[in-house]
N, C-alpha and C positions, 0 to 999 in steps of 0.2 A: 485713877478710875477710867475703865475703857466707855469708848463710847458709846457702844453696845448699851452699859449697863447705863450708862449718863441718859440715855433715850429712854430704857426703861423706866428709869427715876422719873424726869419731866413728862410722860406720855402718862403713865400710873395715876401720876397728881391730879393734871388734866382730868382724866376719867374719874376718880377718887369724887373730885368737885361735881363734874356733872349730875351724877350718881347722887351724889347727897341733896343737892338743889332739887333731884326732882323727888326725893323720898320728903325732903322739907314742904315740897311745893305740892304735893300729891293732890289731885282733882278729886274732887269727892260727889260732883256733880255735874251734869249736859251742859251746864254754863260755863262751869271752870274747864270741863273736858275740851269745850267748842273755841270757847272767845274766854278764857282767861275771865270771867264772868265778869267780863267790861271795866275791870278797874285797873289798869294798866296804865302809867303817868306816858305821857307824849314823848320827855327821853328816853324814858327804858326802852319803849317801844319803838321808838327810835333807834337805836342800837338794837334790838330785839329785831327787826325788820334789815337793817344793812349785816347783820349776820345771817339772816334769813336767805337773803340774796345772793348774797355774796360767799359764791358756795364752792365748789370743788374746780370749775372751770374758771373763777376768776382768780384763786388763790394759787392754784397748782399749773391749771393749763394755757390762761390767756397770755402770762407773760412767756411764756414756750410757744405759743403761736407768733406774737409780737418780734419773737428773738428770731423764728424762720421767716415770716412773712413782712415782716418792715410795715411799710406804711400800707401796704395793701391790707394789710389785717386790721388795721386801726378801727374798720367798722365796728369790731367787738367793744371799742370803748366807746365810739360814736353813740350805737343802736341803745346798747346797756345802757347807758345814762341818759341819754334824752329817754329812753322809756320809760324810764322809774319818775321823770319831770312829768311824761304823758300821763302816766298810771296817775300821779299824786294831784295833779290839777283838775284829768278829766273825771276819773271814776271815785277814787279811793273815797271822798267827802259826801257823793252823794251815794253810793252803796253801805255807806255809814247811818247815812239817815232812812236809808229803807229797812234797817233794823233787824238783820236777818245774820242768820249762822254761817252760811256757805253759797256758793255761787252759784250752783243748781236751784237753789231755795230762791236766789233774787230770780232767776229765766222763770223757775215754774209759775210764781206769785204773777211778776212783769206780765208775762201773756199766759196767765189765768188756762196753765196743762200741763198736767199731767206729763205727756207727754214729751213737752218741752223740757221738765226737766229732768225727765229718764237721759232725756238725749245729750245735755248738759252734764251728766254723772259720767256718761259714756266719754264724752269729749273731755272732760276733768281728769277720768284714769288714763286715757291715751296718752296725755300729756303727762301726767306727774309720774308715771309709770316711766316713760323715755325718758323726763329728765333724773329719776331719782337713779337709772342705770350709768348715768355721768359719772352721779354722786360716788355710788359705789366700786366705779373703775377708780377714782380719787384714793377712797379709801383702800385700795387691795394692793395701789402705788404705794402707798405709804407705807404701808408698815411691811410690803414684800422688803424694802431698803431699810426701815431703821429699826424692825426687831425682825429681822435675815429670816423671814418666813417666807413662802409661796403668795402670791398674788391672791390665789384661791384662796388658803389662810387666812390673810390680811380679810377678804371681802365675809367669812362670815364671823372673824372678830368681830368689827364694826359691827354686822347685822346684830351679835349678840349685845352688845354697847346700846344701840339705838333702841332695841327692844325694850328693855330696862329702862329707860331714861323717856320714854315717847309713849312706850303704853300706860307705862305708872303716872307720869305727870300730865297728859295731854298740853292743851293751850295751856296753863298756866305753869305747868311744868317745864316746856319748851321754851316759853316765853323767858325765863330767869336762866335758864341754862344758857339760851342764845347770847343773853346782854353777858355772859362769862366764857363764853365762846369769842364774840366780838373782840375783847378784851386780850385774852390770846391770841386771835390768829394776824389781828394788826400788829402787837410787838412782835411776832415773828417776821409778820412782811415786811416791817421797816426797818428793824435793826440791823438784820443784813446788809439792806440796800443801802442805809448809810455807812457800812463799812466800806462797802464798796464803791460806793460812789467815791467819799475820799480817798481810795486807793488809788483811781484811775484818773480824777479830775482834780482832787482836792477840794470838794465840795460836798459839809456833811446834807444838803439836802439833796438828794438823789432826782428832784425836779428839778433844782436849778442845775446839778453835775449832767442833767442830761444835755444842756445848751452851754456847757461848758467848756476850758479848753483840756485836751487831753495831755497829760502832765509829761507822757515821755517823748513825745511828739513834737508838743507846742502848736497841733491843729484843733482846731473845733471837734470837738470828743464824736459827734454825728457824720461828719467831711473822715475822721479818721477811721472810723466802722465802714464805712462806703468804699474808703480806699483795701481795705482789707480784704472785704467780702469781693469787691471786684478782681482784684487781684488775683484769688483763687478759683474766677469763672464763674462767682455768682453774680445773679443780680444785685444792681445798687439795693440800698437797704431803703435810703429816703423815697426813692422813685414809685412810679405809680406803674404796672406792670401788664394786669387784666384788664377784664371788662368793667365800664364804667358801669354800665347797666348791671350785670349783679351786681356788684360794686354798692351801689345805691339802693339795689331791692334785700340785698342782703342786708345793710341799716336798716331800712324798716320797717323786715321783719322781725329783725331784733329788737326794735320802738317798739312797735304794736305788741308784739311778741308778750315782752314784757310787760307790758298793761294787762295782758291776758293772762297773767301766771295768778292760777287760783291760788296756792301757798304761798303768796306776796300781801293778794287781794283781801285774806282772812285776818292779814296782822293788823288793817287796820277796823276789823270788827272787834278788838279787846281794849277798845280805848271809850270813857265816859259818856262822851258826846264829840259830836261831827268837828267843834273848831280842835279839837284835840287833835284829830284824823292830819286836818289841816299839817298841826302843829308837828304830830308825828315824822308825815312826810316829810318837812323841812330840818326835822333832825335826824332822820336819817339817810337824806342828801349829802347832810356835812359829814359821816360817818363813812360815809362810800366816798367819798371822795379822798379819806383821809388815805385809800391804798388805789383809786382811781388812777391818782395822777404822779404816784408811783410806779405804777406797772410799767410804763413806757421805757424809763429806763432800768427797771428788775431786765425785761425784755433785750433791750441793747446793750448794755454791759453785761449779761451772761452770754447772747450773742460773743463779744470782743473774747470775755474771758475764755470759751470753750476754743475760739479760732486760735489764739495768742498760746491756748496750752499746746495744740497742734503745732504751730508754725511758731515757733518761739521769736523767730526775727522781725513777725507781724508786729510786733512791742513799740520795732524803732522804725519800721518802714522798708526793710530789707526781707518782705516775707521769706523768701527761700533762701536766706543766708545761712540759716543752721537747720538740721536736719530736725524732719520731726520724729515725735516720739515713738520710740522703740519698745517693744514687748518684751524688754530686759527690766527698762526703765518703769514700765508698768508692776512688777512686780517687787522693784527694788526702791523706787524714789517716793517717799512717803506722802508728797504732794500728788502722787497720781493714786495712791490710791482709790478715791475716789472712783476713777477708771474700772479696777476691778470690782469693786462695790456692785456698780451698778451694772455691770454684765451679768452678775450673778443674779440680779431680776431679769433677763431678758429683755432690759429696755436702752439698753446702749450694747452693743457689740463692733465687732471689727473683723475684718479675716487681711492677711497679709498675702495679696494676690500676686507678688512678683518673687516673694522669698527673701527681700533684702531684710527683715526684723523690724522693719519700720511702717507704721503706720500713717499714711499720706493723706490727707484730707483736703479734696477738691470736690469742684463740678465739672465732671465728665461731659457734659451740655455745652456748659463754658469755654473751654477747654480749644472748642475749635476755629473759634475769633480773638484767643489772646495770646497774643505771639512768645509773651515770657512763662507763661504759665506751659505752655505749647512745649517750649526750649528742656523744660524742666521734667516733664512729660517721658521726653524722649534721650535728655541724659542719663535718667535716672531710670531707665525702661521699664515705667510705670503704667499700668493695667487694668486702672480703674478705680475710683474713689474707696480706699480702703477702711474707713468708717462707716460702718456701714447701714447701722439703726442707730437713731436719735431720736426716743422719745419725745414728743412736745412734753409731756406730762413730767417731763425729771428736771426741765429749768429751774427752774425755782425751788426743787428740795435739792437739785447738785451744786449750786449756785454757789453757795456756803463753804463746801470742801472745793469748789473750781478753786475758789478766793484762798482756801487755807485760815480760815476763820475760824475761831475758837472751838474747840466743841461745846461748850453751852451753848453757842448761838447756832449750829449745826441738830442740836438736841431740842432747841424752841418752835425753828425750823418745821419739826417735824410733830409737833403737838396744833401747830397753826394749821398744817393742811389738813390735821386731821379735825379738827375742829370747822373747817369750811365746810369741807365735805359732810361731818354728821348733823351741823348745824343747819343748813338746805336741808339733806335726807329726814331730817327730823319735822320740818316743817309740808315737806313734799306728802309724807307719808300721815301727817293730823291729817292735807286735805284730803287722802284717799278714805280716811277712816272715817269722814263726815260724810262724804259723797255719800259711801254705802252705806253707816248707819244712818244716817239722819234725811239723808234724800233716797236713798231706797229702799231700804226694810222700814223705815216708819213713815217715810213720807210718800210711800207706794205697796207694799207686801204689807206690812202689818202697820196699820196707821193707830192701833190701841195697845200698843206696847208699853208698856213700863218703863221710866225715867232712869231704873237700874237693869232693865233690860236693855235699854238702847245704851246704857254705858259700856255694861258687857258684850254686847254685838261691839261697838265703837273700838275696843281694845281689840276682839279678836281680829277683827277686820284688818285692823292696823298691824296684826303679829303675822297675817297672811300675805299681806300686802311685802312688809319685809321680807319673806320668805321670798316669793316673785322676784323680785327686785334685785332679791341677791343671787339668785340663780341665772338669772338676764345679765347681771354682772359680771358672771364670769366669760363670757362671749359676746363685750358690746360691741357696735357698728360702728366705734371708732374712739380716740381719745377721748378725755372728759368733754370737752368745749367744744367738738363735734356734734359728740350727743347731744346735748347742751342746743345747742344750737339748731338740732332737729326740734327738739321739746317748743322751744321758740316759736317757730315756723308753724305749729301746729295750734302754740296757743292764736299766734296772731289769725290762722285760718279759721278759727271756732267758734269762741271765746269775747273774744274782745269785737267784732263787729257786731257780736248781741248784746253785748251791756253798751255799745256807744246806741246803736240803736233804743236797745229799752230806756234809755234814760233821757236822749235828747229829741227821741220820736214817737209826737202821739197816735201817728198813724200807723205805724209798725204793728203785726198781729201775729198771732201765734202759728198762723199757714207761714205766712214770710219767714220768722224765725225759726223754726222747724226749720224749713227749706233751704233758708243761708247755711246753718251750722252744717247739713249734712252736704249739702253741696261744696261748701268750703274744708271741709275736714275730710271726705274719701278724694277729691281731685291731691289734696296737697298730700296723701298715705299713696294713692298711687303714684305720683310720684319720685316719692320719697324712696318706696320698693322696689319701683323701676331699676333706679339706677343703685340705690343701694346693697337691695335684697335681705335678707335677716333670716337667721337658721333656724326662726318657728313659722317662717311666712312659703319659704320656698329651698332656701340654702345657697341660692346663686342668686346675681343682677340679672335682669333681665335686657340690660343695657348696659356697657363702659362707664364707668363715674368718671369722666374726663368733658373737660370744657368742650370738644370737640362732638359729641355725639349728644350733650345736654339741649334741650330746645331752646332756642335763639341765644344759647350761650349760660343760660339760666341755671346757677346749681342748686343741688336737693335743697340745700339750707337757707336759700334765698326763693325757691318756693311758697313760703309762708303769706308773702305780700300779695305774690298772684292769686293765692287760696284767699284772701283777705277779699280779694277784688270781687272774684267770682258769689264768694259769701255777701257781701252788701249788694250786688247788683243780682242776684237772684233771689233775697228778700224782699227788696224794692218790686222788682215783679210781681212777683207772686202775691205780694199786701195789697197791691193797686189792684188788683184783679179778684180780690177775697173781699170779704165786708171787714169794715174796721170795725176797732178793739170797742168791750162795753164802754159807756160813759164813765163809770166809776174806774176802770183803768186807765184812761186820759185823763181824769182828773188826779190820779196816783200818780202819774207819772210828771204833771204838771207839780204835787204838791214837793217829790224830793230836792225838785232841784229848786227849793223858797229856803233859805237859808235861815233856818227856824226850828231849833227845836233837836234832837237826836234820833227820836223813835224809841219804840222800845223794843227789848226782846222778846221774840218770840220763840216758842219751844214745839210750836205744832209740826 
């Protein structure tokens, strides 16, 4: 059986399942549409929420960023996990007990406007919108490589996929399909990694083979990556390289971030009552953590493998003892295949700049402080780093054929990432379809709507939403985890200094919150535009995205914390200076956080 079709088999089945879950699970109401009509047990929803999360750019892209960027990227696992500790302790239990559908609905009720929470729906699609184009760069990866379609292709397969499965089931629908998502795209992420890992260390858990020793070597498997990578003029891998200061704002935009992510925030509106919410979060802690502390080394040891298939002498320590791989070899040695695979998506290519057939892979930066690398350079009168695109986004679905690994586990592989990817997309896009229907056609435009009118606004919304999403898809602002990582920055600027506010402050008023979110949310867009630009905004930067021209060294994606900043300290103004909130809102806000009781639902 070729692999081709082995992919189509496992990907099919995948789909086959999700598809049936949500015809089985089909919402029939604004309860089951919204919040799974609150009867969701704490594991499922557990698993339901770290599937939720755990989406295109932790499955596909972060161990690709991890494998280029070493320990400087590490904030991606730092920020993401203590966020989802921030989200689960500060907010999730008592946005639970205010008993409300969506996160526009807690700001409008909170400070008692209208107004507030137009602007909350507004800050809810900026964000889920940016992150769900992550999603969809994910998904257009995916299956341009394992059913040999276009990128474009792959992204409105998936749209069509999601659509079916997200407008027919809403929350309760999405909610069963996640907990069989989860399920997939974990054996995908670890099966690999334990292949691998014992390949290279002799240790089937991929966490400890990361602190292990490397078996042809007989160094410490992390000492032996560092030797490698330096050798060819890169930076150490373990080393700490930039600024400490984004460094550290870049974490906590990513914490904060993630506290803010309204399609996190909703999972735990489908559970009984508040200890459940509790109970939630701590199962699906353990759930994320089961491919958390994997990543690191997916990350390092695809690093090793992709340098070791270049420089075959990297193996034993002699990197330039044998020539690298040649454009014969590419087409003829069934281990490199892979190599051609993925040129054929445009996310790995090469050009051979000197004409010898070999393809060399260095850093030309490096190049000019290491005397062997230097020697080799100019025996072999070499011209420039001949690899010449490297995907972040392909580590982890090339990882599988680098290793020469089965193809079933090459074929799981590739039903995992897609299952990250539509399983975030799926939940990114309920909250876009609650904003609008339930916070602005009925909770603003038409407030006497009908229970099957606002269902049917709730689906189309969501079938237009996919539409956008997919089309934004095909020209994101950068890899998944990129984007990803803007979406972040955005919630942390919005979002979450008005639910910390609303919930632990009875002086906070609806002048200050207004005021924080828009102050906090256009500083961190301009920004963001500045240096990134976007082809519906302008079509160019308006500045260099380079550490060098960013303010005080600050980059786009670590913006989020300063926008955070600017938002609590221009609420605090502006409340102190307005009259505070009614009585009857201080006493609301005093009564969520009494650990009593769940609330009920409400449908207004």
């Amino acid at each position: 059986m070729s692999q081709f079709t082995l992919n189509l088999i496992v990907i099919g089945a995948s789909f086959a399942l999700y598809i049936g879950i949500a015809i089985w699970t089909r919402a029939g109401s604004t309860a089951e549409f919204y919040a799974a009509n609150r009867g969701v047990s704490p594991v499922m929803n557990g698993m339901a929420t770290a599937a939720d999360w755990m989406s295109a750019a932790s499955f596909i892209s972060m161990a690709g960023i991890l494998a280029f960027g070493g320990y400087d990227t590490s904030a991606y696992l730092m920020g993401w996990t203590g966020g989802y500790v921030l989200l689960a302790m500060l907010l999730a239990p008592y946005l639970r007990k205010f008993g409300k559908f969506t996160v526009p609905e807690f700001i409008g009720d909170r400070f008692y406007s209208q107004t507030a929470r137009i602007i909350g729906v507004i800050c809810l699609l900026i964000i889920s919108i940016t992150y769900v184009i992550g999603q969809m760069t994910g998904v257009g990866v995916t299956f341009s490589r394992y059913l040999e379609v276009s990128s474009s292709t792959g992204l409105w397969i998936g749209a069509a996929l999601v659509f079916v499965y997200a407008v027919l089931g809403g929350m309760k629908g999405i909610t069963y399909t996640q907990v069989a998502q989860y399920v997939v795209l974990i054996i995908a992420y670890t099966i690999p990694a334990m292949f691998i890992a014992l390949q290279l260390t002799g240790h089937v858990l991929p966490q400890t083979g990361l602190f292990g020793t490397h078996d042809a070597s007989g160094l410490k498997f992390l000492a032996k990556l560092d030797q490698v990578v330096t050798d060819l003029g890169f930076r150490s891998y373990t080393g700490h390289h930039g600024s400490m200061l984004d460094m550290v704002l870049f974490t906590m935009a990513l914490m904060i971030g993630t506290a803010g992510l309204p399609h996190v925030i909703i999972r735990f509106f489908t559970v009984p009552k508040v200890a459940d919410a509790r109970k939630s979060a701590g199962w699906a802690l353990v759930f994320i953590a089961l491919l958390y502390t994997v990543a690191p080394a997916v990350g390092s040891m695809s690093r090793f493998n992709l340098t070791a298939t270049m420089w075959p002498g990297a193996e034993t320590g002699e990197t330039f003892s044998q020539p690298a791989v040649s454009l014969s070899d590419i087409e003829t040695r069934e281990d490199l295949h892979w190599m051609r695979n993925w040129q054929l998506t445009g996310l790995l290519n090469w050009e051979d700049k000197n004409g010898d057939g070999l393809i060399q892979y260095y850093s030309e930066a490096g190049a000019a402080t290491n005397e062997p690398l230097a020697a080799v350079i100019a025996e072999q009168g070499l011209q420039g780093n001949e690899l010449t695109t490297v995907n972040n986004d392909i580590m982890v679905l090339a990882n599988p054929e680098i290793a020469n690994l089965p193809a079933w586990v090459i074929a799981i592989v590739a039903a995992g990432g897609l299952a990250a990817a539509l399983s975030t997309a799926a939940g990114l896009l309920l909250a876009i379809s609650g904003a609008v229907s339930h916070d602005l056609i009925k909770g603003a435009i038409n407030p006497g709507i009908s229970e099957k009118g606002e269902l049917l606004a709730a689906r189309i919304s969501m079938g237009v939403s996919i539409l956008v999403a997919t089309i934004l898809g095909l020209n994101p602002p950068g890899f998944a985890a990129q984007t990803v990582a803007l979406a972040f920055g955005l919630a942390a600027s919005s979002i979450f200094p008005v639910l910390m506010m609303g919930i632990f402050s009875t002086r906070m008023n609806k002048e200050g919150a207004i005021a924080g979110m828009l102050a906090g949310v256009i500083a961190t867009l301009v920004y963001i535009f500045t240096y990134k630009g976007w082809f519906f905004i302008s079509g160019t930067n308006m500045l260099p995205d380079t550490a060098d021209a960013w303010l005080l060294g600050i980059s786009p994606a670590s913006f989020g914390t300063v926008g955070a900043l600017i938002n609590f300290v221009v609420a605090y103004l502006v409340a102190q200076a307005t009259k505070e909130p009614p009585a009857e809102v201080r006493e609301l806000v005093e009564s969520i956080r009494v650990p009593r009781g769940a609330g009920a639902a409400q449908a207004h």
